[in-house]
Each structure stands twice: as structure tokens, then as C-alpha cells.
LOPA-29262 format. One record per residue (C-alpha): residue number from 1; residue in one letter; y, x, z. Coordinates in nm, 2 decimals. Last residue first. Layout:
BEGIN
<site><pos>NUM</pos><code>a</code><Y>Y</Y><X>X</X><Z>Z</Z></site>
...
END
This chain:
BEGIN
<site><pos>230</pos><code>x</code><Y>-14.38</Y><X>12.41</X><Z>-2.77</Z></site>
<site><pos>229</pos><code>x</code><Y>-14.63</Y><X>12.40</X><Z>-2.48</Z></site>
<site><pos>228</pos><code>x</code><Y>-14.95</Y><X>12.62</X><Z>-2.56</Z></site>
<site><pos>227</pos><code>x</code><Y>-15.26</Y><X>12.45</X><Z>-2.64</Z></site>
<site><pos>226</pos><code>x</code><Y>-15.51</Y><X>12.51</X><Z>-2.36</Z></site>
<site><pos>225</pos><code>x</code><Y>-15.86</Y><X>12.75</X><Z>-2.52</Z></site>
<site><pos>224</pos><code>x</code><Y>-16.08</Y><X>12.77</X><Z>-2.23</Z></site>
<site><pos>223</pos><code>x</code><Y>-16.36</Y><X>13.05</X><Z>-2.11</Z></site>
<site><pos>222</pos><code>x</code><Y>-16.58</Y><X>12.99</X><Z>-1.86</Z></site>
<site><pos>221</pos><code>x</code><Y>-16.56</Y><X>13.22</X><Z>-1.57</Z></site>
<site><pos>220</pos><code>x</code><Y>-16.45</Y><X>13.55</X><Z>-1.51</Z></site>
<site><pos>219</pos><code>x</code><Y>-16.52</Y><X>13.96</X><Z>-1.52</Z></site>
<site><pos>218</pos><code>x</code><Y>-16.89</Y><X>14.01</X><Z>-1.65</Z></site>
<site><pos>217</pos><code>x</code><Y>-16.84</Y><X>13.72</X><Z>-1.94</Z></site>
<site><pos>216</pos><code>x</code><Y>-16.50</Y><X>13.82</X><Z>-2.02</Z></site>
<site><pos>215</pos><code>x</code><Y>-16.66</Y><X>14.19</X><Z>-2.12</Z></site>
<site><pos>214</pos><code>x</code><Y>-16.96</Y><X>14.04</X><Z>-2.28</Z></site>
<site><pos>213</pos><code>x</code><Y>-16.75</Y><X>13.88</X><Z>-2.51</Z></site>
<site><pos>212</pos><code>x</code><Y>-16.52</Y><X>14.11</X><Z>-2.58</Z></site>
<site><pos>211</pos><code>x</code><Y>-16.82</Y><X>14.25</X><Z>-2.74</Z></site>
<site><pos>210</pos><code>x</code><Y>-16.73</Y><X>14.00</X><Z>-3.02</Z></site>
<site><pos>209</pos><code>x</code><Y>-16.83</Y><X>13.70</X><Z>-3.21</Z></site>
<site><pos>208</pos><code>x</code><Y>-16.61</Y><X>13.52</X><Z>-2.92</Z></site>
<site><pos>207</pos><code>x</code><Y>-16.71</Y><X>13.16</X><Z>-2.74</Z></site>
<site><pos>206</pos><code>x</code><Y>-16.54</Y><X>12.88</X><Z>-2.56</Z></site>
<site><pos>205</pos><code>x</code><Y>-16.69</Y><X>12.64</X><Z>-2.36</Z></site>
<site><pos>204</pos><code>x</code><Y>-16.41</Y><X>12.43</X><Z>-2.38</Z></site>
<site><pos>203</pos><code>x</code><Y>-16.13</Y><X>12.38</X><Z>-2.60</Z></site>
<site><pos>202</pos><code>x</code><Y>-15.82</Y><X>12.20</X><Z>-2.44</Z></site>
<site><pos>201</pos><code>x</code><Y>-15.62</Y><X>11.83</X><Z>-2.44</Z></site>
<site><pos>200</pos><code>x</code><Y>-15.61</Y><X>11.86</X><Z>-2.82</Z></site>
<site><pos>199</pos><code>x</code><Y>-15.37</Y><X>11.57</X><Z>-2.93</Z></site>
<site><pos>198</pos><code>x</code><Y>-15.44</Y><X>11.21</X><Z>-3.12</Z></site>
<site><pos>197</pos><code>x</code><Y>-15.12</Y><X>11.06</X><Z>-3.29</Z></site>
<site><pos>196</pos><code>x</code><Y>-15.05</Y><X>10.66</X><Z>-3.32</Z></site>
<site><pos>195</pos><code>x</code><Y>-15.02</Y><X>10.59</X><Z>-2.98</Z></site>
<site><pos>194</pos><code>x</code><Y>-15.08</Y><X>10.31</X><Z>-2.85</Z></site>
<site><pos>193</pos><code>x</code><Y>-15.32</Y><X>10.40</X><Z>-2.58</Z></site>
<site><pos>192</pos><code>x</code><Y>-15.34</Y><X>10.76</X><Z>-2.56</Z></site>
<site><pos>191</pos><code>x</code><Y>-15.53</Y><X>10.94</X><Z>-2.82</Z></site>
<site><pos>190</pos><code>x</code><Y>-15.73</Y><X>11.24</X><Z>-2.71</Z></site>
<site><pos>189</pos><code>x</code><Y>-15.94</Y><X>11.53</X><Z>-2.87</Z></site>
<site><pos>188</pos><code>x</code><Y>-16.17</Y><X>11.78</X><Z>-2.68</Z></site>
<site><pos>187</pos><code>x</code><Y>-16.28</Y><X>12.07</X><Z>-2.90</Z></site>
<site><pos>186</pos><code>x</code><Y>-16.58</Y><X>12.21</X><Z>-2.81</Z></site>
<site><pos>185</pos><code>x</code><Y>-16.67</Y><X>12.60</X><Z>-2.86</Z></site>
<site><pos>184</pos><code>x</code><Y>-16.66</Y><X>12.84</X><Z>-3.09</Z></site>
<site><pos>183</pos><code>x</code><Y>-16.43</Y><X>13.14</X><Z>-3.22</Z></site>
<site><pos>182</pos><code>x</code><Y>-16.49</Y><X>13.45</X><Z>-3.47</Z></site>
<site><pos>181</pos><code>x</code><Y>-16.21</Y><X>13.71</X><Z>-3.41</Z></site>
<site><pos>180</pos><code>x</code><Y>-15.93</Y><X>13.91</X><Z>-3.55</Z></site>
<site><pos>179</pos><code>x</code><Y>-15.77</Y><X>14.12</X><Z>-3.28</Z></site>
<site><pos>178</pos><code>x</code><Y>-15.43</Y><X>14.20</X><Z>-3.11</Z></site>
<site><pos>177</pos><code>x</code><Y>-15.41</Y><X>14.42</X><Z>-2.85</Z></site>
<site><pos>176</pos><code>x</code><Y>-15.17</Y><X>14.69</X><Z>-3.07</Z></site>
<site><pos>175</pos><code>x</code><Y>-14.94</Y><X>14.41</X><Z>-3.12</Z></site>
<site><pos>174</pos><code>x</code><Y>-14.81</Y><X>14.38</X><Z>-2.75</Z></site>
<site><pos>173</pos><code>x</code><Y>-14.87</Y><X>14.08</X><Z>-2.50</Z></site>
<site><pos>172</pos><code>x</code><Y>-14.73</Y><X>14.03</X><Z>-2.13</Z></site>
<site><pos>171</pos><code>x</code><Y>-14.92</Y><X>13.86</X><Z>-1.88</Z></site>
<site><pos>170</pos><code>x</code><Y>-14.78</Y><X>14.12</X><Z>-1.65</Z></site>
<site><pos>169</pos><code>x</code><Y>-15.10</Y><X>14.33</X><Z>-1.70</Z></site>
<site><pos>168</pos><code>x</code><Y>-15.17</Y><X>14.29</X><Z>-2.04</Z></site>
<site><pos>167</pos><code>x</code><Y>-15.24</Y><X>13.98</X><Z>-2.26</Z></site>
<site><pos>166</pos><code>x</code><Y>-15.49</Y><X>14.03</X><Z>-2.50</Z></site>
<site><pos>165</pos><code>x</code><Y>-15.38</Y><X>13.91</X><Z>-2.86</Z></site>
<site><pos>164</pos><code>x</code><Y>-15.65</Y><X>13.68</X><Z>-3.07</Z></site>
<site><pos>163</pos><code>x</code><Y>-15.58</Y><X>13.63</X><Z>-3.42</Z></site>
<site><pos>162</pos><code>x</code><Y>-15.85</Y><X>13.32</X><Z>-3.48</Z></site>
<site><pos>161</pos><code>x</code><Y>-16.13</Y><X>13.22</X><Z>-3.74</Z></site>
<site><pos>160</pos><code>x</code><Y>-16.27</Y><X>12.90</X><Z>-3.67</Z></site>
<site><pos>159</pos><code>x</code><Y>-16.58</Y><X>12.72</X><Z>-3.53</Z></site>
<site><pos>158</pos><code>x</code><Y>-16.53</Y><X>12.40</X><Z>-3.40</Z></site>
<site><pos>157</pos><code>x</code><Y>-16.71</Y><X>12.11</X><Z>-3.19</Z></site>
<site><pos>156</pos><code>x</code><Y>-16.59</Y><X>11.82</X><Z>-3.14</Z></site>
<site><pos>155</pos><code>x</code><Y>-16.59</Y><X>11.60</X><Z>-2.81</Z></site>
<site><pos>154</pos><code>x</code><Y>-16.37</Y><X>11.32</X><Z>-2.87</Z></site>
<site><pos>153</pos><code>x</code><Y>-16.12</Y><X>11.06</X><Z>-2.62</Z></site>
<site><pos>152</pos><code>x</code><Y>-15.93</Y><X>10.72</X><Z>-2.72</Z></site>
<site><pos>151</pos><code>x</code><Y>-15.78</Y><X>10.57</X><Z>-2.42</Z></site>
<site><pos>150</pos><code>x</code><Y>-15.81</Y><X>10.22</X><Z>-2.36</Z></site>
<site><pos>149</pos><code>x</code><Y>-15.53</Y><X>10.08</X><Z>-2.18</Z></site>
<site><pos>148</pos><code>x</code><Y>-15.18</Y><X>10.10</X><Z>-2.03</Z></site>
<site><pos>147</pos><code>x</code><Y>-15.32</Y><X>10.14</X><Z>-1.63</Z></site>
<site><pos>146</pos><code>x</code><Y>-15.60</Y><X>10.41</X><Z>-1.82</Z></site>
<site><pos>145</pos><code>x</code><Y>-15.95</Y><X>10.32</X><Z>-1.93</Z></site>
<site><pos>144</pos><code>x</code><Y>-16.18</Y><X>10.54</X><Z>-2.12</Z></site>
<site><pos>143</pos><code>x</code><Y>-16.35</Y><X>10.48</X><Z>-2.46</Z></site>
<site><pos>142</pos><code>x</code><Y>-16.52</Y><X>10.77</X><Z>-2.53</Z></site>
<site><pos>141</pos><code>x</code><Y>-16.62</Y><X>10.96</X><Z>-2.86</Z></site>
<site><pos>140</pos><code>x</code><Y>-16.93</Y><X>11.19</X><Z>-2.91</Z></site>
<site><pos>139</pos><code>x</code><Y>-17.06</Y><X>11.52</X><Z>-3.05</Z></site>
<site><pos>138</pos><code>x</code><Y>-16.83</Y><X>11.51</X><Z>-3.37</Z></site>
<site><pos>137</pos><code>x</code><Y>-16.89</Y><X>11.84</X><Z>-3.59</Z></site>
<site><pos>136</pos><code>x</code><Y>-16.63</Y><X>12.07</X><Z>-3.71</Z></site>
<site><pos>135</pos><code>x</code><Y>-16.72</Y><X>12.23</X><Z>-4.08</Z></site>
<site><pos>134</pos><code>x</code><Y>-16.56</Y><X>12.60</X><Z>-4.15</Z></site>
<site><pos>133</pos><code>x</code><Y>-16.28</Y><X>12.59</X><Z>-4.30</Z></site>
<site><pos>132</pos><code>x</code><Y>-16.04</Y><X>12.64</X><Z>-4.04</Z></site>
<site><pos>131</pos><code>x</code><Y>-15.87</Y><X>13.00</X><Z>-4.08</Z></site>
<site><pos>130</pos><code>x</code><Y>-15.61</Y><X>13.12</X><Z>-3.90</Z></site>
<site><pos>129</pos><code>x</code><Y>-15.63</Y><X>12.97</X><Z>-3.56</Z></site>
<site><pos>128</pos><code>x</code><Y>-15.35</Y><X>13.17</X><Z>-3.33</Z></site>
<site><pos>127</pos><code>x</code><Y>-15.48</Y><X>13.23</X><Z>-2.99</Z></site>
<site><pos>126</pos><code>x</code><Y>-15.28</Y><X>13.40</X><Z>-2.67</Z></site>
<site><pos>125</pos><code>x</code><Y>-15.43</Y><X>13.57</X><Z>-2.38</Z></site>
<site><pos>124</pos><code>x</code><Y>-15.61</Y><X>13.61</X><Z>-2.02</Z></site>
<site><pos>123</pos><code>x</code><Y>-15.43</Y><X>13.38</X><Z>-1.91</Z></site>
<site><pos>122</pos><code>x</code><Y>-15.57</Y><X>13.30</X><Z>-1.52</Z></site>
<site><pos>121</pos><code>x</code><Y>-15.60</Y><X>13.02</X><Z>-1.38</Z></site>
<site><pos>120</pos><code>x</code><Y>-15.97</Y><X>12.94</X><Z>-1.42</Z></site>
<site><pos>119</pos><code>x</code><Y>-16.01</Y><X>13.21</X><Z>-1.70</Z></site>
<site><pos>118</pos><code>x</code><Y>-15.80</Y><X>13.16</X><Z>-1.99</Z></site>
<site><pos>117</pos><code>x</code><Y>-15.72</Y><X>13.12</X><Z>-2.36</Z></site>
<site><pos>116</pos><code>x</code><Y>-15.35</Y><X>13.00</X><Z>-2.42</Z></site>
<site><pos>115</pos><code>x</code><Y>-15.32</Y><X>12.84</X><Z>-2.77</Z></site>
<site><pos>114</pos><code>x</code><Y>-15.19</Y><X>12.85</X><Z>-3.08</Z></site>
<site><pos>113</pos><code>x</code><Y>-15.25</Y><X>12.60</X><Z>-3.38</Z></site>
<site><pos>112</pos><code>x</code><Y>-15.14</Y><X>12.75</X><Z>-3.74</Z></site>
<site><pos>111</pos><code>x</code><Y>-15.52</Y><X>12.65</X><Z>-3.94</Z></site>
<site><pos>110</pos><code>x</code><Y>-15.66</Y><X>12.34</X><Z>-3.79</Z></site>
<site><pos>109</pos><code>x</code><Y>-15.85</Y><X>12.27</X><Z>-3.46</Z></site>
<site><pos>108</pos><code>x</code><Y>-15.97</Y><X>11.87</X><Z>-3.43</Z></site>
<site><pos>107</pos><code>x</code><Y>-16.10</Y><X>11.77</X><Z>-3.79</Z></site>
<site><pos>106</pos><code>x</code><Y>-16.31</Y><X>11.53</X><Z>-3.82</Z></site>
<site><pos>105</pos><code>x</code><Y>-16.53</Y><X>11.54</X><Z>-4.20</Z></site>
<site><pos>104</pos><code>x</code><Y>-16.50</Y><X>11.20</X><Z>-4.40</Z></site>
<site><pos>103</pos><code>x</code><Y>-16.77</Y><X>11.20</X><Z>-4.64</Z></site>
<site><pos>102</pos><code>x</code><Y>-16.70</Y><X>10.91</X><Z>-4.91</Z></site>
<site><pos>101</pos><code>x</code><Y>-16.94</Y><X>10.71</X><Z>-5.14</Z></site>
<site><pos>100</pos><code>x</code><Y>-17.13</Y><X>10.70</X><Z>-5.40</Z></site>
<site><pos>99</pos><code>x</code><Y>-16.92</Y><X>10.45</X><Z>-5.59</Z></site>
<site><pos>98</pos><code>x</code><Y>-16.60</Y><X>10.59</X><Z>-5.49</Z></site>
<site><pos>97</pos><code>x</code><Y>-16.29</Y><X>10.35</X><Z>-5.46</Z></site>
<site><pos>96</pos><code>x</code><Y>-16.51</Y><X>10.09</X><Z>-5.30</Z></site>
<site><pos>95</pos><code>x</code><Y>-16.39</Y><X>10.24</X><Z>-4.87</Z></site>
<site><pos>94</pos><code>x</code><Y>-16.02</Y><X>10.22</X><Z>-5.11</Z></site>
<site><pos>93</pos><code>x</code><Y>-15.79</Y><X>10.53</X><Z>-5.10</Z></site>
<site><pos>92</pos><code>x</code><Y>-15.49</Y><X>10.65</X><Z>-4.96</Z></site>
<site><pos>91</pos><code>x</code><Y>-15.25</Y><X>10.94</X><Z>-4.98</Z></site>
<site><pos>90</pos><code>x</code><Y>-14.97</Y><X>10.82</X><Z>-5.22</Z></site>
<site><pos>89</pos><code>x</code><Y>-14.69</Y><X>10.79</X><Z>-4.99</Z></site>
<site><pos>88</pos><code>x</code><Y>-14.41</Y><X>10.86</X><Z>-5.26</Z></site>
<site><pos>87</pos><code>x</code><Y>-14.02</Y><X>10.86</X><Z>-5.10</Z></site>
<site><pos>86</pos><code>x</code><Y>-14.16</Y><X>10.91</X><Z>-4.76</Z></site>
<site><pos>85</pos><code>x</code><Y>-14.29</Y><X>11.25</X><Z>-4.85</Z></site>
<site><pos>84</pos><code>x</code><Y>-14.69</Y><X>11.46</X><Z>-4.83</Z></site>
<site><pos>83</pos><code>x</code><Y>-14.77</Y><X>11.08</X><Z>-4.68</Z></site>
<site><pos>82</pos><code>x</code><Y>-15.01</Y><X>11.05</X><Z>-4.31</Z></site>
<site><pos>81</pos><code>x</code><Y>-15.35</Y><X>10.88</X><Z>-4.44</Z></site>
<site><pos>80</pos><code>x</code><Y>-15.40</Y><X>10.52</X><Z>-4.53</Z></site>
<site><pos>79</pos><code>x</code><Y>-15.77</Y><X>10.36</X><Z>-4.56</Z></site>
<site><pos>78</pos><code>x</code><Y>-15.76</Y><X>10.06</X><Z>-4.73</Z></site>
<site><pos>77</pos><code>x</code><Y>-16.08</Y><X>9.87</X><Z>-4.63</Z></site>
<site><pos>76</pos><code>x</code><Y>-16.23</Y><X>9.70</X><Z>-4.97</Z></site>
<site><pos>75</pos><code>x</code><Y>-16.39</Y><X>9.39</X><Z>-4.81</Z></site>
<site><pos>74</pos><code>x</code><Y>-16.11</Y><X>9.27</X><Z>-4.57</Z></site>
<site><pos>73</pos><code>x</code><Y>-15.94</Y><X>9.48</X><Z>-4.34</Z></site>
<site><pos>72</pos><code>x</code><Y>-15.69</Y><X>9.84</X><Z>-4.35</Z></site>
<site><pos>71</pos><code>x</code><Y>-15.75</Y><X>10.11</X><Z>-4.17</Z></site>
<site><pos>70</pos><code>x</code><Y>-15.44</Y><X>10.29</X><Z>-4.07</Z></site>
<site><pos>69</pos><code>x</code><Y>-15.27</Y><X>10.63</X><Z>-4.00</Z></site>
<site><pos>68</pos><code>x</code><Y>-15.54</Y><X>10.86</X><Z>-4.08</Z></site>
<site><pos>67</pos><code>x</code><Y>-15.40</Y><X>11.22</X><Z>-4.01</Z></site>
<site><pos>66</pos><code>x</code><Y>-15.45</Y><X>11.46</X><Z>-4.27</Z></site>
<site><pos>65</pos><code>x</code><Y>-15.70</Y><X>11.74</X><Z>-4.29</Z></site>
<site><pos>64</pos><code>x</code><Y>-15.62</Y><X>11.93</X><Z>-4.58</Z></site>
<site><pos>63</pos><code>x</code><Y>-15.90</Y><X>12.03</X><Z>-4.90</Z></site>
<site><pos>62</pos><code>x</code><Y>-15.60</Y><X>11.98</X><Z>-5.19</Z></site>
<site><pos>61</pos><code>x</code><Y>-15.61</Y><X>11.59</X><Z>-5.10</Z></site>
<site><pos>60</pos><code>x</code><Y>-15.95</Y><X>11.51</X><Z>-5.17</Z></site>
<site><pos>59</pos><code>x</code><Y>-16.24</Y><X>11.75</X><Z>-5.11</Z></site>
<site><pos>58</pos><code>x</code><Y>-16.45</Y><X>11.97</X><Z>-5.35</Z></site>
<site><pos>57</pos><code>x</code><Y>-16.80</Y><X>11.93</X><Z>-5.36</Z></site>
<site><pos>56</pos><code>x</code><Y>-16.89</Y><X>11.70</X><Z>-5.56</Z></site>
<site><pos>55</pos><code>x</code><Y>-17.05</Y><X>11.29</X><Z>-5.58</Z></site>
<site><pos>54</pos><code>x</code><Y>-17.01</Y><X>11.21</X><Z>-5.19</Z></site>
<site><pos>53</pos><code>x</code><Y>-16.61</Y><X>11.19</X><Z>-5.26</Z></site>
<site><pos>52</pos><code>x</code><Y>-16.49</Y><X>11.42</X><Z>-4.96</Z></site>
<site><pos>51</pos><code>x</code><Y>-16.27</Y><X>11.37</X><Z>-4.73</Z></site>
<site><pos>50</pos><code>x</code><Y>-16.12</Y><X>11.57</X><Z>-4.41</Z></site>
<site><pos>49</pos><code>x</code><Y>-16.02</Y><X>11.42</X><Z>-4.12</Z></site>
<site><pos>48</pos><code>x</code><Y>-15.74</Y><X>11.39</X><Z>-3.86</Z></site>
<site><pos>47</pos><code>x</code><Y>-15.71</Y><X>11.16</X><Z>-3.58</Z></site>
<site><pos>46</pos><code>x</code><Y>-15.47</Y><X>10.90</X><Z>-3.52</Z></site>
<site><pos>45</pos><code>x</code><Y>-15.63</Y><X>10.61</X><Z>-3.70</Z></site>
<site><pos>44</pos><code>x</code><Y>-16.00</Y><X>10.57</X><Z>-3.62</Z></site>
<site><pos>43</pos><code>x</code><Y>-16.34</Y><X>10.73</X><Z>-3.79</Z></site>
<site><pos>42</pos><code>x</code><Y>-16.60</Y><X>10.67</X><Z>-3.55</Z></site>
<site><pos>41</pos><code>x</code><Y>-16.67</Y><X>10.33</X><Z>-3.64</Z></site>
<site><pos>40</pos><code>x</code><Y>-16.81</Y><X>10.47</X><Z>-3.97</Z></site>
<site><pos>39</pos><code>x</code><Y>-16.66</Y><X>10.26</X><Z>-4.25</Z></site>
<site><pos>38</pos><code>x</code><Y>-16.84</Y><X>10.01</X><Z>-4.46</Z></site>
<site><pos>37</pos><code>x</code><Y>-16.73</Y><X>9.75</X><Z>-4.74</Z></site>
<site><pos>36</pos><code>x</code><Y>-16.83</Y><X>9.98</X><Z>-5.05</Z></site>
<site><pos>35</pos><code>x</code><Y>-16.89</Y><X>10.34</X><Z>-4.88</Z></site>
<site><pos>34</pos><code>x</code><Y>-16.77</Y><X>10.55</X><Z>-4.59</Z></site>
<site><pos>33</pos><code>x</code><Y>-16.99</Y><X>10.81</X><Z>-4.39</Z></site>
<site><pos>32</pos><code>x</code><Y>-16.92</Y><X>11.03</X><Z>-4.14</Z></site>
<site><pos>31</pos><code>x</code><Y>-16.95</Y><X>11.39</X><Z>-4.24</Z></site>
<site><pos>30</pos><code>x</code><Y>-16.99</Y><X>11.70</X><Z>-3.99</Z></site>
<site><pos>29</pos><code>x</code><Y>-17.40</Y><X>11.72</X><Z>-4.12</Z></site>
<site><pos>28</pos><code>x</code><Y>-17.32</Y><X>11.67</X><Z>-4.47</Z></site>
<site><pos>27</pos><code>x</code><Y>-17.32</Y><X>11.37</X><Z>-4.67</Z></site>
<site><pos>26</pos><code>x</code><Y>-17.61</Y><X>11.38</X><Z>-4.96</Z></site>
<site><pos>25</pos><code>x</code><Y>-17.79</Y><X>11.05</X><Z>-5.00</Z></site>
<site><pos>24</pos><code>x</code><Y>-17.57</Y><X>10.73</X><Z>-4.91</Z></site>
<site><pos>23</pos><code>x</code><Y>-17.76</Y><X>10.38</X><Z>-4.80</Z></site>
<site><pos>22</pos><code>x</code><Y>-17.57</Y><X>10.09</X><Z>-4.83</Z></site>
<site><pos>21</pos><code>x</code><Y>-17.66</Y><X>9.76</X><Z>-4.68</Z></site>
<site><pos>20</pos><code>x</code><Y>-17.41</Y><X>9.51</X><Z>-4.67</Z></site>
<site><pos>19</pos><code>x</code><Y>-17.42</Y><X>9.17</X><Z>-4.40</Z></site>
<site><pos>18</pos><code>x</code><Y>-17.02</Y><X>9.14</X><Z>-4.39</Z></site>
<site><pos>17</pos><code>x</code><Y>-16.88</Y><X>9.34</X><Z>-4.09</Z></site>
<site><pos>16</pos><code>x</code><Y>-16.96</Y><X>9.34</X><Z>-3.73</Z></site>
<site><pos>15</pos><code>x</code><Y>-16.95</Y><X>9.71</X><Z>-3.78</Z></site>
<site><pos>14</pos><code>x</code><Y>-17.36</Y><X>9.71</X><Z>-3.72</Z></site>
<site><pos>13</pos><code>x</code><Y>-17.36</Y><X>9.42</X><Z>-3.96</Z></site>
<site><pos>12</pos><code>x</code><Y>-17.24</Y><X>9.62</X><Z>-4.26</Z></site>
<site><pos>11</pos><code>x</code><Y>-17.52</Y><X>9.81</X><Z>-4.24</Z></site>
<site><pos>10</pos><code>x</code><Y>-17.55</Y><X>10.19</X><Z>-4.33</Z></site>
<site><pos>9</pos><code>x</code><Y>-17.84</Y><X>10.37</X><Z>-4.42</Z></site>
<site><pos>8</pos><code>x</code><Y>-17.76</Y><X>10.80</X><Z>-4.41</Z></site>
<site><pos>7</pos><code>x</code><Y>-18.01</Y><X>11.07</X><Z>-4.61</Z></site>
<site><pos>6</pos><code>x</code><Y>-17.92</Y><X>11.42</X><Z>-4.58</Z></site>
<site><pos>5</pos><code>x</code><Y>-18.02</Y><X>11.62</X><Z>-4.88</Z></site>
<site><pos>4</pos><code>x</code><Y>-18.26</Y><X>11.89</X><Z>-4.80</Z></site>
<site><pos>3</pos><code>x</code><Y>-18.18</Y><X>12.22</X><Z>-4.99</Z></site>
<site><pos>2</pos><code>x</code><Y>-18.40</Y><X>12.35</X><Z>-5.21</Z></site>
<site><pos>1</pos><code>x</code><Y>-18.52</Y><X>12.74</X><Z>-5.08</Z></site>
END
């Protein structure tokens, strides 16, 4: 079957930008698009993303999600992602740098996180993402006022590969309840104001590929990923 190319028309206006009109064929789904003067409004310092030139597959920067540190003005925006070393920050590009454009893909959950999954109040066990690569999709972003400002929250939905161990009775863990599981759900992803790192407040609506599953589902409530405290 011949895959459907996604088709995206961007405006320059829209950004409150200079009057461009680009219009990119090929993004995927998770992608937000960047090209000649434009940049999605969704894509903000703090959070991490993925990029892609629109013109292959593979991804700048090894594949990683890095965290965007700035976005620079004028025509060709600099965008300016968190350096490998101090001594040689070389990860940034130019919104021009690619003719057809760039795919930047949000990341929220990434490979090493760990969290506490539980039921209401009750831990039911620990998570440890170990693999990340499948694509996580933005649902929506909100502005939301606090006494020091705006606020920065995300809704993103993931679906990663996780070590799961059950905690026993006690709360205590052991290796023989430890599993390898497919995980969904929605990511939500905050920056305070002024800060220049977004955080996963939790993962909601959280889902197994297992017949563990149907087991949390006769026995509690909605399942929720909380990262644990370092």
C-alpha cells in the first residue's frame, strides 16, 4: 500500500511573522514543522524534541531528544539546543538551514526515567523506560497563570517500552516480579515560569500490553506513572 504523505501550509502571518507561505510535504504525524522564516508556536525552549531534516529519515544529533534552550529572532531563527560540552556547543541550526524543511518530534518520556505507577494512593510499583523510540504525539499545550506568571503545561502522548517491577506486600520490590512491558498513556509536561527546564508532573491514563492489565483493571482505578524523587 503507498503511503500518504502528510501535507502541512504554514504562514508566516499566523506567528505574527513576516507574510511567508511555505508549505512542507512529508512531516510525520508527531512532527511540528520548521522551515525558511517559520517555526511551529508549539515548539518552546525548555522542552525536548527530536529533529529531523524533512528530506530523510534519520534524525539530527545521533536520534536524541535534547532540550531547546533558545529561539533566536529575525528571518533565519537560530534554534539552540542543550551542548554535548561547554567547551564546543555545536548543537544548533538555522529554521533556512534545510531547504525542505525540519520535523521537530516532542519528546516528554525518554529512555532511563523511573517512575512510581499507582492506584489513587497506592504504589503498586516501580517503572524504568527502556526504550523511547517510538513517536510521542502533542495533544495540546496551555498557558496557565500562577502568582510568578505564565506557566507552560503539555499533554503528550507516549508509547515506550518499560522494565516494570511489582511491588509486594510492604511496598517492597524483588527481581523475580520484574517484567518487560509495552506502556501508553499521556504525558503531562510543565515549565514553570522562568525556568529554563520543563518536568513530567505524571503520566496519565496509563496502559499495559499485558494481562496485567486486566488484573489492575478489576482491583483499582486509573493507572498513573509519578516520577520518583531523586
Amino acid at each position: 500500500m503507498q503511503k500518504r504523505h502528510r501535507r502541512v501550509t504554514v504562514r508566516g502571518t499566523e506567528i505574527n511573522d513576516v507574510p511567508t507561505k511555505y508549505t512542507m510535504t512529508g512531516l510525520e504525524p508527531c512532527e511540528l514543522p520548521v522551515v525558511g522564516t517559520y517555526v511551529d508556536p508549539r515548539i518552546l525552549p525548555g522542552f525536548y524534541y527530536r529533529v529531523r531534516p524533512n528530506d530523510r529519515r534519520e534524525r539530527l544529533f545521533g536520534g536524541r531528544a535534547l532540550r531547546l534552550l533558545s529561539i533566536g529572532c529575525g528571518y533565519a531563527k537560530r534554534l539552540t539546543f542543550e551542548p554535548d560540552s561547554l567547551l564546543n556547543p555545536d548543537n544548533h541550526l538555522w529554521s533556512d538551514s534545510h531547504p525542505d524543511g525540519l520535523g521537530l518530534e516532542p519528546s516528554a518520556v525518554r529512555k532511563g526515567m523511573k517512575f512510581d505507577f499507582c492506584a489513587g494512593e497506592t504504589v503498586l510499583g516501580e517503572a524504568t523506560v527502556f526504550r523511547d523510540d517510538k513517536p510521542q504525539i502533542e495533544e495540546r499545550m496551555e498557558r496557565i497563570e500562577t502568582p510568578k506568571g505564565f506557566a507552560i503545561q503539555k499533554y503528550i502522548h507516549i508509547d515506550v517500552i518499560c522494565h516494570i517491577r511489582l511491588a509486594r506486600t510492604g511496598g517492597k520490590t524483588t527481581e523475580n516480579d520484574d517484567y518487560l512491558m509495552r506502556v501508553s498513556g499521556l504525558a503531562i509536561v510543565r515549565k514553570e515560569p522562568k525556568s529554563s527546564q520543563s518536568y513530567v508532573v505524571r503520566v496519565e491514563n496509563v496502559g499495559f500490553d499485558s494481562q496485567l492489565l486486566l488484573l489492575f483493571a478489576q482491583t483499582h482505578t486509573e493507572l498513573t506513572f509519578i516520577p520518583k524523587k531523586h
